[in-house]
N, C-alpha and C positions, 0 to 999 in steps of 0.2 A: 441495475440498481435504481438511475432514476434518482430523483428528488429524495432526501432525507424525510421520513415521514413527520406530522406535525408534531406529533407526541410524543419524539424524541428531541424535537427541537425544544417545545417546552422544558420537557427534562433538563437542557442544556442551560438554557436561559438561567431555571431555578437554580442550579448550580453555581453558574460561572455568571452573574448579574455586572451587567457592564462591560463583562470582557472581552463577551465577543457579538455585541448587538450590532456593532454595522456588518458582520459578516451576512445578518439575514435583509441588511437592508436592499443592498443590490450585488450586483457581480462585480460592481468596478468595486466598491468598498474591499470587495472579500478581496479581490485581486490585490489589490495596493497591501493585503496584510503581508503577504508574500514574499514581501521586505522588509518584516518587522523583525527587530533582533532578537524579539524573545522568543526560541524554538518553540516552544507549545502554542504560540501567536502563525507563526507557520505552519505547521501540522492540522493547526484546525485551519487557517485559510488553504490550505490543502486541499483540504477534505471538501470543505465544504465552496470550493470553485470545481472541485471535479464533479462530486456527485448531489448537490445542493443546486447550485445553477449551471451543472452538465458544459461548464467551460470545454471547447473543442479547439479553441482558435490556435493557429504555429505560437502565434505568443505567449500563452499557458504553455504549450507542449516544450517548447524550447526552455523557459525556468523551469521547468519540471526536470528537465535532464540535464541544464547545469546543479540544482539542486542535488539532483540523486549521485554526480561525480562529485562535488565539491562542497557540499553543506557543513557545517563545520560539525552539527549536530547528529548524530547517525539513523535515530530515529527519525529524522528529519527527511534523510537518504531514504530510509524504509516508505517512508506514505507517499513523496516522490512519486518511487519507483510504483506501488501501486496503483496510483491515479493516476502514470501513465499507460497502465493491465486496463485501468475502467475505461480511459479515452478515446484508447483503441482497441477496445473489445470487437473480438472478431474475426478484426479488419484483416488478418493477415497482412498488416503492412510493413512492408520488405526493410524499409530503412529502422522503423521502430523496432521490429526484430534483431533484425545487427546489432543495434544500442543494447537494449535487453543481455541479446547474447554473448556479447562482450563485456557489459560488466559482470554477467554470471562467473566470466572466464576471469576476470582482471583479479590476479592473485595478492594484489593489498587492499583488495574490499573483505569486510568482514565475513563472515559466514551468513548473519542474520542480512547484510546488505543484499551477498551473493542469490542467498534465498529467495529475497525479497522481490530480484531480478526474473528470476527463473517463474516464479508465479507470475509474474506480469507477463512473461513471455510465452508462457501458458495459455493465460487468459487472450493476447494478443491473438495465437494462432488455433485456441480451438471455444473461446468463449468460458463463462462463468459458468463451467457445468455443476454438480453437485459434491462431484470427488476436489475440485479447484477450492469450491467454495469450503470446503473441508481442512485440507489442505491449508487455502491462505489463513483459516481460521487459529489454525495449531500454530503457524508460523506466527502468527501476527503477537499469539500468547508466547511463545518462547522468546522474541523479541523483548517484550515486556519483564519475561524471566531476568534475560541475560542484561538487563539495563537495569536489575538491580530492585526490580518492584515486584512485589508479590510473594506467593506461594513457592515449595518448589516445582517441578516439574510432574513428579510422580503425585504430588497432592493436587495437585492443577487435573490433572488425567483423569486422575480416578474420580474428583468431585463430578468432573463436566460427562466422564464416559456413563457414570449413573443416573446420570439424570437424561442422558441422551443425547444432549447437545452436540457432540462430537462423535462420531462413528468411531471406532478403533482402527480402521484402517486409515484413518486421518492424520493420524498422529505417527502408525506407520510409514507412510507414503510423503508427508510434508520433508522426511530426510531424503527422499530421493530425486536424482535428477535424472533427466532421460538425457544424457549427454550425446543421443544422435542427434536430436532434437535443434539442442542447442549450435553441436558441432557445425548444423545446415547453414546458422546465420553468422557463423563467425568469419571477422573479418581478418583478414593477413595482417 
């Protein structure tokens, strides 16, 4: 994904004026948000340290994964977990897979956190293919569903599967999990 493009960012700015402008000042700004109390102040310093200034460093990765165990907020767990699928896109790397696949596994994470896990672990081990990108995309709305904002679900599908944006198998396949997959990286 790379840099947020500019004419999303604009979009941002016009919306949320003030709110979030030192995230576009530098990294260490966006970083410092990271620990700001207000959950929608984290989520966008998320976002926009992982795929805005492409943050790689153990010190991102490691808030990132106390976040995604511990955040008080779940949504919060949710973009976490993601931006650590975009960090280590790829990489097949062995200890971020274990993490991934252990909270997939950890049975008082929520469903939407569980998910959330499995797509990053996806993305970790075979990249942002186009079924992923499908995929996190269903997931990312049903999250949104189940936290209470929005559409319901069948009106969400049908608007977005008409107009194309989402393939139907996207919305099929975001409930499944390949549990061999996961089984490889789990730990005792």
């Amino acid at each position: 994904m790379g840099r947020i493009d500019n004419r999303h960012l604009r979009d941002i700015r016009k919306k949320t004026p003030g709110f979030h402008e030192d995230l576009f000042e530098s990294s260490e700004k966006a970083f410092a948000r990271l620990y700001n109390e207000d959950a929608k102040c984290r989520i966008a310093a998320i976002v926009y340290c992982s795929r805005h200034w492409n943050l790689r460093t153990s010190e991102f990765i490691e808030i990132c994964k106390k976040m995604a165990e511990n955040d008080s907020d779940e949504a919060v767990r949710v973009s976490a977990l993601y931006a650590l699928g975009t960090v280590a896109r790829a990489s097949r790397d062995p200890a971020m897979s274990v993490f991934l696949a252990n909270t997939v596994k950890r049975d008082n994470s929520s469903r939407i956190v569980r998910q959330a896990a499995y797509s990053a672990l996806k993305e970790v081990q075979e990249g942002l293919t186009t079924d992923v990108r499908g995929e996190r995309r269903v997931a990312i709305l049903r999250s949104v569903l189940q936290l209470g904002r929005g559409l319901s679900e069948e009106e969400l599908k049908d608007g977005l599967s008409a107009v194309g944006a989402i393939p139907e198998t996207s919305w099929t396949n975001a409930n499944r999990i390949d549990w061999d997959l996961v089984n490889r990286f789990v730990s005792s």
